[in-house]
TORKOL-4160 file (C-alpha; in steps of 0.2 Angstrom, whole numbers, padded with zeros to 4 digits, m for minus):
331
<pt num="1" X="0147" Y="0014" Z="m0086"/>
<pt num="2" X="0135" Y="0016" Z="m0072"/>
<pt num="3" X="0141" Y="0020" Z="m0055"/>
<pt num="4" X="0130" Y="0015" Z="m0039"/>
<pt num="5" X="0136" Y="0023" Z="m0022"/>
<pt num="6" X="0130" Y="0011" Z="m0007"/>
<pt num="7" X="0128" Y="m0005" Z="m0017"/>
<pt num="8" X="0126" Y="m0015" Z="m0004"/>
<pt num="9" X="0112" Y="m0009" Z="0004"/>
<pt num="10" X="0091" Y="m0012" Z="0000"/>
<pt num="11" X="0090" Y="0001" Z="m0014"/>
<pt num="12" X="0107" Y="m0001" Z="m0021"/>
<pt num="13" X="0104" Y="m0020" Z="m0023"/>
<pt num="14" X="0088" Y="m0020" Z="m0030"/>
<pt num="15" X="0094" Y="m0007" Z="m0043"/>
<pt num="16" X="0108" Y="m0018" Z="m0047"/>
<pt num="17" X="0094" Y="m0029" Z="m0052"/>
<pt num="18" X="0084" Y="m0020" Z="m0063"/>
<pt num="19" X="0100" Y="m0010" Z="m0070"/>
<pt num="20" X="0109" Y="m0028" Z="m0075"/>
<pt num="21" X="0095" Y="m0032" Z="m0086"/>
<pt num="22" X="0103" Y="m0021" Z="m0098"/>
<pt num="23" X="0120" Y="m0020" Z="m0109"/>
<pt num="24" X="0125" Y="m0003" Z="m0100"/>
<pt num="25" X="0141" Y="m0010" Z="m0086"/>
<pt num="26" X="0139" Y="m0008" Z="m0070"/>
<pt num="27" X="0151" Y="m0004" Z="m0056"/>
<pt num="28" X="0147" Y="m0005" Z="m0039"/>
<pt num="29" X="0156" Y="0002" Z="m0022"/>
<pt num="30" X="0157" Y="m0005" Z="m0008"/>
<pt num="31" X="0166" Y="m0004" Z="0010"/>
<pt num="32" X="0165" Y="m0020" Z="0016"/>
<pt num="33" X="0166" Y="m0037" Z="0010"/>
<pt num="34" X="0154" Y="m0043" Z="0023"/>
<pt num="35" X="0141" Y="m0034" Z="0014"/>
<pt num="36" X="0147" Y="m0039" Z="m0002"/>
<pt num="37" X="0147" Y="m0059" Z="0001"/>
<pt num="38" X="0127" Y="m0054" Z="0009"/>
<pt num="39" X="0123" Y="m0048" Z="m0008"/>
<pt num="40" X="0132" Y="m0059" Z="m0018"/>
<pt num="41" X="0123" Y="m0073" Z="m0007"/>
<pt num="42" X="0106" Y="m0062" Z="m0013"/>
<pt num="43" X="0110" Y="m0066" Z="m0032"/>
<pt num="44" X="0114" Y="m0083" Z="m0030"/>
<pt num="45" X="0098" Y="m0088" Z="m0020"/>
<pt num="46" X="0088" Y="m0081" Z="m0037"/>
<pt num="47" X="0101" Y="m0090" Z="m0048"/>
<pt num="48" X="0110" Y="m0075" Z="m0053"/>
<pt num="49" X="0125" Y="m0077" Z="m0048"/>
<pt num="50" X="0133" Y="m0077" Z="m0065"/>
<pt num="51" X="0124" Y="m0057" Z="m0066"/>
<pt num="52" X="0135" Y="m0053" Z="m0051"/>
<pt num="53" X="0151" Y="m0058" Z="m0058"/>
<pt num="54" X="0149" Y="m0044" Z="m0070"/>
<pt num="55" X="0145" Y="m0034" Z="m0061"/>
<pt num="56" X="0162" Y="m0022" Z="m0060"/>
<pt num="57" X="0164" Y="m0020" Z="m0039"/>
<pt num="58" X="0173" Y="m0007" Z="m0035"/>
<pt num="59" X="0179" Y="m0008" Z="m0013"/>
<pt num="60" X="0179" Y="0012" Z="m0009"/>
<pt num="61" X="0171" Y="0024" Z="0006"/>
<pt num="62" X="0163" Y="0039" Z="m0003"/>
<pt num="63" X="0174" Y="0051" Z="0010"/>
<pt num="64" X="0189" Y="0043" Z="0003"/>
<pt num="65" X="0194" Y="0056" Z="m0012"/>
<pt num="66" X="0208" Y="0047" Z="m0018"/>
<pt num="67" X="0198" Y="0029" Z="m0022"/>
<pt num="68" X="0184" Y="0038" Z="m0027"/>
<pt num="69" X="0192" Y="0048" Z="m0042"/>
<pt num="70" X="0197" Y="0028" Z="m0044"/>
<pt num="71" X="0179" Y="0025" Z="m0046"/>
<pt num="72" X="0174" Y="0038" Z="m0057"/>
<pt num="73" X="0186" Y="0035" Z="m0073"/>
<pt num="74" X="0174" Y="0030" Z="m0087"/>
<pt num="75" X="0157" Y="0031" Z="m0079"/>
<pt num="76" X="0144" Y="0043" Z="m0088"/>
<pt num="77" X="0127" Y="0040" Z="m0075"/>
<pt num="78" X="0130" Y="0038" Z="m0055"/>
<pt num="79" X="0116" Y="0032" Z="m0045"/>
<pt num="80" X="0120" Y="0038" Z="m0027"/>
<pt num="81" X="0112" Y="0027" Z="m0014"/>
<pt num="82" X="0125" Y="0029" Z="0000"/>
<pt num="83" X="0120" Y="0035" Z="0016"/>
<pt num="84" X="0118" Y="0033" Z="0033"/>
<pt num="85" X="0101" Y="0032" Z="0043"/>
<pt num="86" X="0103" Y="0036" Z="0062"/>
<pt num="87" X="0091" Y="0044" Z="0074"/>
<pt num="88" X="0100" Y="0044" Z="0088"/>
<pt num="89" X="0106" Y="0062" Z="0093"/>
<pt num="90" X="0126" Y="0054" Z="0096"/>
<pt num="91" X="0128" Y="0051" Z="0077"/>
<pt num="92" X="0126" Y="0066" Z="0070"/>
<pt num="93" X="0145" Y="0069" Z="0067"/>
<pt num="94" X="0143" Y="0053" Z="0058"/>
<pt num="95" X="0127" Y="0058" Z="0049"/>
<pt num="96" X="0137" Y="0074" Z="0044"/>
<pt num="97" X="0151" Y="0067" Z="0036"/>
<pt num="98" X="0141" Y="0055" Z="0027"/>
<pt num="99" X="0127" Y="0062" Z="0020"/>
<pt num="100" X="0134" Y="0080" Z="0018"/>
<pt num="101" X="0153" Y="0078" Z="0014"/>
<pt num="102" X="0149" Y="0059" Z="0005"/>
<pt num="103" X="0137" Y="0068" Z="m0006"/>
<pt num="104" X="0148" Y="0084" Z="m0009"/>
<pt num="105" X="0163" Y="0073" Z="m0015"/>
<pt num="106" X="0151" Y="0062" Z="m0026"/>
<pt num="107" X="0143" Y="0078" Z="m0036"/>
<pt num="108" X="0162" Y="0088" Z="m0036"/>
<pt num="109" X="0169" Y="0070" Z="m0044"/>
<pt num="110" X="0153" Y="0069" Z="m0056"/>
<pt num="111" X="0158" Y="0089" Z="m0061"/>
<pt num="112" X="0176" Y="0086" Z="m0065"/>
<pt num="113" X="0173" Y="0068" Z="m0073"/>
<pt num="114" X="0160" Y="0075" Z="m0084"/>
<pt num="115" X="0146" Y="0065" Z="m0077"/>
<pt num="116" X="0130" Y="0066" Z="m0088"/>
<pt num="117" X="0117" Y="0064" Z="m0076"/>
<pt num="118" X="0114" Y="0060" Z="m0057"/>
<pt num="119" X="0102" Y="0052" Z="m0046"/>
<pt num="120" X="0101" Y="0058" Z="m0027"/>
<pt num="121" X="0093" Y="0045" Z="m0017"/>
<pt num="122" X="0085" Y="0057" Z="m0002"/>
<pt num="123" X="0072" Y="0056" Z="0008"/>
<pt num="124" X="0055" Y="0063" Z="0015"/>
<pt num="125" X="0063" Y="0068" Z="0030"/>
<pt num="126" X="0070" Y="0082" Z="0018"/>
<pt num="127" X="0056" Y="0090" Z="0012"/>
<pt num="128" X="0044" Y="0105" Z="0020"/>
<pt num="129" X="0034" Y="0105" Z="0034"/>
<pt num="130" X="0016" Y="0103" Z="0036"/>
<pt num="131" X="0007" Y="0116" Z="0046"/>
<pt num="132" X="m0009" Y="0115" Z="0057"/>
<pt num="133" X="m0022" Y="0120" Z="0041"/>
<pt num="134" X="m0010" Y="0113" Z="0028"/>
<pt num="135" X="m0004" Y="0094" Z="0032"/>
<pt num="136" X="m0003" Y="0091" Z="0014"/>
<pt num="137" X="0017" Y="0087" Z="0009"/>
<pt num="138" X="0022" Y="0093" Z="m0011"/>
<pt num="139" X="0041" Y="0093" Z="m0017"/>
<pt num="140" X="0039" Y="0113" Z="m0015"/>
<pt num="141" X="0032" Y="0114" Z="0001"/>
<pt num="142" X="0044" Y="0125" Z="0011"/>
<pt num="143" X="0055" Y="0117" Z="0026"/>
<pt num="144" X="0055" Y="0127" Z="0041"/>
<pt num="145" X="0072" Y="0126" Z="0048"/>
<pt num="146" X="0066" Y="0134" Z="0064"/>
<pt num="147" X="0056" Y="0118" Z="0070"/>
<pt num="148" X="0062" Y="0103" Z="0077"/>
<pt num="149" X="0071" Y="0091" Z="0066"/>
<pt num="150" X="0079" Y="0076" Z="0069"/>
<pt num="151" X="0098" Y="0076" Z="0067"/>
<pt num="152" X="0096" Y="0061" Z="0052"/>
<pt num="153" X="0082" Y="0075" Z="0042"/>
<pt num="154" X="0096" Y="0089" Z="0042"/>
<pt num="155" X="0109" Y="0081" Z="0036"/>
<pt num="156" X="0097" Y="0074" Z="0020"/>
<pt num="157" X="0092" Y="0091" Z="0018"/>
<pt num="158" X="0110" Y="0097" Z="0016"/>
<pt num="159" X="0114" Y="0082" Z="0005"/>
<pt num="160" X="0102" Y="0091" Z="m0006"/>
<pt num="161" X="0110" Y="0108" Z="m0007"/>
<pt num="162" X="0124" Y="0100" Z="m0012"/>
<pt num="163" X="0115" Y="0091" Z="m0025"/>
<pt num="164" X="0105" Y="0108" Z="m0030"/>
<pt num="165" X="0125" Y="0116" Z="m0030"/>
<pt num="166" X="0130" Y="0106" Z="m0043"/>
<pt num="167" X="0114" Y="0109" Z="m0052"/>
<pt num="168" X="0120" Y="0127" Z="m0052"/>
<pt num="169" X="0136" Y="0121" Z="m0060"/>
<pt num="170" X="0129" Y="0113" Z="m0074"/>
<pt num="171" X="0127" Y="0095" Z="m0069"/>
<pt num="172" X="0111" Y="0088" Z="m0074"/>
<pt num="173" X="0101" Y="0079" Z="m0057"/>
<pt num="174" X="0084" Y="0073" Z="m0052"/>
<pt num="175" X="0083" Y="0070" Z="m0032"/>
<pt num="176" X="0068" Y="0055" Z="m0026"/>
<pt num="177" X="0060" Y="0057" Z="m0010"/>
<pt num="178" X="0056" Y="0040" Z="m0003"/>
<pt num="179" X="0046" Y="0037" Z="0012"/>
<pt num="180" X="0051" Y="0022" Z="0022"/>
<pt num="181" X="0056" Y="0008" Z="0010"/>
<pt num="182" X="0050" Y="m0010" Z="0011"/>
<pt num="183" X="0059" Y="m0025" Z="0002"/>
<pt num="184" X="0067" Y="m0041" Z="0001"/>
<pt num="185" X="0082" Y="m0047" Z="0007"/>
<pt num="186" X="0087" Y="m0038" Z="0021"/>
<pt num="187" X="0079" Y="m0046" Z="0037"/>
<pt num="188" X="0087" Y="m0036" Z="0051"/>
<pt num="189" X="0086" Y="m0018" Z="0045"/>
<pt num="190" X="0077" Y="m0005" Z="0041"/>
<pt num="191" X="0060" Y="m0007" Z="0039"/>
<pt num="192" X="0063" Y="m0026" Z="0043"/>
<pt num="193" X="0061" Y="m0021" Z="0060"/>
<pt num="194" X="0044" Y="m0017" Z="0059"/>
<pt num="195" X="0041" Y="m0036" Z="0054"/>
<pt num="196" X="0049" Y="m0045" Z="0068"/>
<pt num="197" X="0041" Y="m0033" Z="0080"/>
<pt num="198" X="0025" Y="m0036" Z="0073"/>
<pt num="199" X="0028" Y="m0057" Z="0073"/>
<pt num="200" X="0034" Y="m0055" Z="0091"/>
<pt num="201" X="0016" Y="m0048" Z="0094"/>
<pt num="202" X="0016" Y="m0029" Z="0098"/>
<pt num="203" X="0003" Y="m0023" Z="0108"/>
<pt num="204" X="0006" Y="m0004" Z="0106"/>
<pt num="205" X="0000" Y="0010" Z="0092"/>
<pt num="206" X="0000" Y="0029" Z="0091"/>
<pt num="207" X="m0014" Y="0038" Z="0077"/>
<pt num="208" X="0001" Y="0045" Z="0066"/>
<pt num="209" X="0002" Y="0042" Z="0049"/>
<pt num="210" X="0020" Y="0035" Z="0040"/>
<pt num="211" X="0022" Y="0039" Z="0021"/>
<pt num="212" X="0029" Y="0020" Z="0015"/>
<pt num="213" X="0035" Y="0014" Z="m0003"/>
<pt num="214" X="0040" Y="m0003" Z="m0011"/>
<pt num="215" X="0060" Y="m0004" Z="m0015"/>
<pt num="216" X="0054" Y="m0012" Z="m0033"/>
<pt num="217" X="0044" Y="0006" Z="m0035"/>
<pt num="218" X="0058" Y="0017" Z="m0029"/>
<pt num="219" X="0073" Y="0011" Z="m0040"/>
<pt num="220" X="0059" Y="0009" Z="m0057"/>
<pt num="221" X="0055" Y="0029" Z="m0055"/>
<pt num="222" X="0075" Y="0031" Z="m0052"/>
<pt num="223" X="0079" Y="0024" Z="m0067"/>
<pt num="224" X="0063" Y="0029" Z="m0075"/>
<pt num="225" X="0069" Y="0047" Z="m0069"/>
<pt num="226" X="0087" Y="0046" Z="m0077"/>
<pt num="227" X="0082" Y="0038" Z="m0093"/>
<pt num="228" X="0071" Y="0053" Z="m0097"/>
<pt num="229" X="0078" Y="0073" Z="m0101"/>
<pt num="230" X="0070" Y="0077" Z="m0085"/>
<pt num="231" X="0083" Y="0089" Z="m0072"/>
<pt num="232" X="0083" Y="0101" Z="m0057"/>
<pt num="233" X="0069" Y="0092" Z="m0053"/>
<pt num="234" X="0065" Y="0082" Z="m0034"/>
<pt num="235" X="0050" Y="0070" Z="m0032"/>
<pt num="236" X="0041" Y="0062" Z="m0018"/>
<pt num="237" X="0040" Y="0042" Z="m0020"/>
<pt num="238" X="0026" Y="0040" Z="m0008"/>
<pt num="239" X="0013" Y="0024" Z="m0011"/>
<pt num="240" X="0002" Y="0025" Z="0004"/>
<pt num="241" X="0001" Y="0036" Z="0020"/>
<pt num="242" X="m0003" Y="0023" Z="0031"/>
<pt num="243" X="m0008" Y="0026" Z="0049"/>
<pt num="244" X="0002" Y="0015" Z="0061"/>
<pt num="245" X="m0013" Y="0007" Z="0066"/>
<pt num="246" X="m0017" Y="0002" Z="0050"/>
<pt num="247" X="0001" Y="m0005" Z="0044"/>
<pt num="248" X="0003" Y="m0016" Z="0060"/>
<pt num="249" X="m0014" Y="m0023" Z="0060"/>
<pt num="250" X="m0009" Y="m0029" Z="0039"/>
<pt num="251" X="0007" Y="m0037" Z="0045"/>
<pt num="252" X="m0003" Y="m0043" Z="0062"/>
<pt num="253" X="m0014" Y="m0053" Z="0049"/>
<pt num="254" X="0000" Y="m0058" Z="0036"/>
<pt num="255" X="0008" Y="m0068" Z="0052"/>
<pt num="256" X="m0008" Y="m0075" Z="0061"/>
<pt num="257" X="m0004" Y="m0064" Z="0076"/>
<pt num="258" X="m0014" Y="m0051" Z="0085"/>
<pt num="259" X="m0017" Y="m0032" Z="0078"/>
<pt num="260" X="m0012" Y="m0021" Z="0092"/>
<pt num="261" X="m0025" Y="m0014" Z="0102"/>
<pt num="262" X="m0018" Y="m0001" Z="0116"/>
<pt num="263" X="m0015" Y="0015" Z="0112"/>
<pt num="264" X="0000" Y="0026" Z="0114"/>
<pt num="265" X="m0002" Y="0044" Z="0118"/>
<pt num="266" X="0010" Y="0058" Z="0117"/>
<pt num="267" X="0013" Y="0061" Z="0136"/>
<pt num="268" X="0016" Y="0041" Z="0139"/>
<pt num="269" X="0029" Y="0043" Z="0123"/>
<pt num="270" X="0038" Y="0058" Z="0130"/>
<pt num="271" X="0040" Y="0052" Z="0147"/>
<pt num="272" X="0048" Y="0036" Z="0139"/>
<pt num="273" X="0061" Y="0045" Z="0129"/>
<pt num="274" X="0065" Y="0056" Z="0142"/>
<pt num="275" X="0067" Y="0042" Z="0152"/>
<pt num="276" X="0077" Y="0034" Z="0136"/>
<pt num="277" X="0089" Y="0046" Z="0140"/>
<pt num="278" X="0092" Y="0047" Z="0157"/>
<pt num="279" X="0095" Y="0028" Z="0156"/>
<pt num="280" X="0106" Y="0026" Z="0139"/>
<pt num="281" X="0117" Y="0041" Z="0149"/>
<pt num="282" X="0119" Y="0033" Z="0165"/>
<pt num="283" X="0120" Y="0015" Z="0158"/>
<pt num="284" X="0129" Y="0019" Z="0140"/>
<pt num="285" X="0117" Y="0010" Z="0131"/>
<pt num="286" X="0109" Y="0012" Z="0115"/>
<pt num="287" X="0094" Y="0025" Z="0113"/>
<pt num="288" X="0079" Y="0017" Z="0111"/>
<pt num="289" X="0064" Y="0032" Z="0109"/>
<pt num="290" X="0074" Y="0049" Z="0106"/>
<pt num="291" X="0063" Y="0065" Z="0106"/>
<pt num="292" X="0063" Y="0063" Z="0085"/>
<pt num="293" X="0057" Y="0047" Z="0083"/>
<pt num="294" X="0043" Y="0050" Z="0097"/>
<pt num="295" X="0037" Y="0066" Z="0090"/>
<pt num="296" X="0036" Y="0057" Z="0071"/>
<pt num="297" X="0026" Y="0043" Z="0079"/>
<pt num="298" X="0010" Y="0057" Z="0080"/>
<pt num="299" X="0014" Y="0063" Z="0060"/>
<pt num="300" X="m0002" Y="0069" Z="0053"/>
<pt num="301" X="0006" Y="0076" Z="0036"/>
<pt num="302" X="0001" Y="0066" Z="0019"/>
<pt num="303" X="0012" Y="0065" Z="0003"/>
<pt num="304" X="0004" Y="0072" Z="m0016"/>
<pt num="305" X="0012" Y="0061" Z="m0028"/>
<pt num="306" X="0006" Y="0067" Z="m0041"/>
<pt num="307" X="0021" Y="0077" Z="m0049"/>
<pt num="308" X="0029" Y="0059" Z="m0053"/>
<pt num="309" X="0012" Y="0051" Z="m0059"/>
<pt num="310" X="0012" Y="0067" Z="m0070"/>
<pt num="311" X="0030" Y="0069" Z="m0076"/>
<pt num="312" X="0032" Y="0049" Z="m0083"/>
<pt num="313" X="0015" Y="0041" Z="m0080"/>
<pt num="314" X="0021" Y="0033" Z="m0062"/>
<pt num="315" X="0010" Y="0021" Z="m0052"/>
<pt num="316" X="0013" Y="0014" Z="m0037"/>
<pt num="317" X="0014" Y="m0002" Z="m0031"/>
<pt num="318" X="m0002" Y="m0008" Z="m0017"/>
<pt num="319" X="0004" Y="m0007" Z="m0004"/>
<pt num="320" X="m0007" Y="m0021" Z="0007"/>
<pt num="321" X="m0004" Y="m0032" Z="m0005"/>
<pt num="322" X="0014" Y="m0029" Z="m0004"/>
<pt num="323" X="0016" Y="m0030" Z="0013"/>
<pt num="324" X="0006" Y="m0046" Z="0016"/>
<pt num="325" X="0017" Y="m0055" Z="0003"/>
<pt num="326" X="0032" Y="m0049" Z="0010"/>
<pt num="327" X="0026" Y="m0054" Z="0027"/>
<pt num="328" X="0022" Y="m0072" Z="0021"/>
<pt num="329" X="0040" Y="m0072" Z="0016"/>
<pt num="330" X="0047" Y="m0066" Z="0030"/>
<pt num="331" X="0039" Y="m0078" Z="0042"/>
């Protein structure tokens, strides 16, 4: 029995995909049968809907402990997908719980259940820091924990020592490092937002760069990863460092729009954030820019994938390509 953690979100559905192609069962959490009826919506609009019936759903929060040692009776392999992405500084209790304490009760219930192997879905936000003569981003780059970090890349990076910890304990892991993920099916999250932006026409860029992937890519090298005797092992799934300039003027093209064309420097983007926050403190509404998010938009770091090309022959997806089709779809 396969177990997949956040089942209802972009990776866990498209895993769900690619794992029910084969006779192993799956069961899926779940918190909310909102989400659920959106996925099994999913199915049924590519004429699987007989695929999600067998699919062994499983309605569970990964803090609960009680429901998950529910959850965990039979499986052998568990895919954990679960987690919560925020950037705003006034979620990090909630990042904290979720991506730490949801990930130390999933390894501690793969130790006592005797799991054979896990997959930790983490992210690039977790790895080490580039410096001024070293931009260039491997799996053993080391992470300054004295910089900035954005609330969202702490708790991923504690997610992974608890991974690591189970490691120790003779649980047998491998860790992926996505950049942002692009897919199907799930118009207004994520990475979606970068296509409805773009459709509205968005006049703006900056000159940093963004590691990005295809969600198709990320769940083949996951599974890839856990059907080989590959462990302790992390692995950036990065198919292209685009520049933002160059990944709004694709989409700009894929909806017959204009690319942008004004550029954002850092002073204008740090007196908008500080402005972000003096207004979402006096009005109470939602941050917009935080400090985090401005200081990514002028990355210059780069991603070496080479350690998964090397380890089981990976290649990535083109990412252009990609885009423009998914773009077409979207509009």
């Amino acid at each position: 029995m396969i177990l997949i953690t956040g089942a209802t979100g972009l990776v866990g559905f498209h895993l769900m995909q690619l794992l029910s192609k084969e006779a192993t069962p799956i069961r899926a959490l779940y918190r909310s049968e909102a989400k659920k009826d959106h996925i099994k919506n999913l199915f049924e609009a590519q004429n699987q809907g007989p695929v999600f019936e067998q699919i062994d759903w499983f309605q569970a929060d990964i803090l609960d402990i009680p429901k998950l040692e529910e959850a965990f009776k039979g499986v052998t392999h568990v895919y954990h997908c679960a987690a919560l992405v925020s950037f705003n500084p006034n979620d990090f209790k909630e990042l904290y719980k979720n991506n730490i304490v949801g990930t130390a009760n999933v390894v501690n219930l793969c130790l006592a259940f005797g799991v054979e192997k896990l997959c930790h879905v983490s992210s690039i936000a977790a790895l080490g820091n580039g410096t001024e003569y070293q931009l260039c981003i491997t799996e053993e780059t080391d992470r300054n924990n004295e910089l900035h970090h954005s609330d969202y890349s702490i708790s991923k990076y504690g997610a992974e020592l608890e991974v690591w910890r189970g490691y120790q304990e003779g649980l047998q892991v491998v860790i992926v490092n996505p950049g942002v993920i692009f897919g199907r099916g799930f118009k207004d999250f994520g990475s979606s937002l970068f296509f409805s932006k773009i459709k509205n026409g968005l006049p703006f860029y900056t000159k940093g760069k963004v590691g990005i992937v295809s969600v198709e890519d990320v769940v083949k090298a996951m599974h890839q990863l856990m059907k080989s005797s590959i462990s302790g092992e992390r692995f950036i799934l990065v198919a292209e460092d685009s520049t933002y300039q160059n990944l709004f003027t694709v989409l700009a093209h894929a909806f017959g729009v204009n690319p942008p064309k004004i550029e954002v420097n850092k002073l204008v983007t740090s007196i908008f954030w500080r402005w972000d926050w003096l207004f979402s403190k006096l009005l109470f509404t939602k941050r917009k820019l935080t400090k985090s998010t401005a200081q990514s938009l002028f990355n210059q770091e780069y991603h070496d994938c080479s350690k998964i090309k090397t380890a089981i022959g990976f290649e990535f997806t083109n990412m252009p390509t990609y885009l423009t089709e998914l773009a077409k779809e979207f509009k």
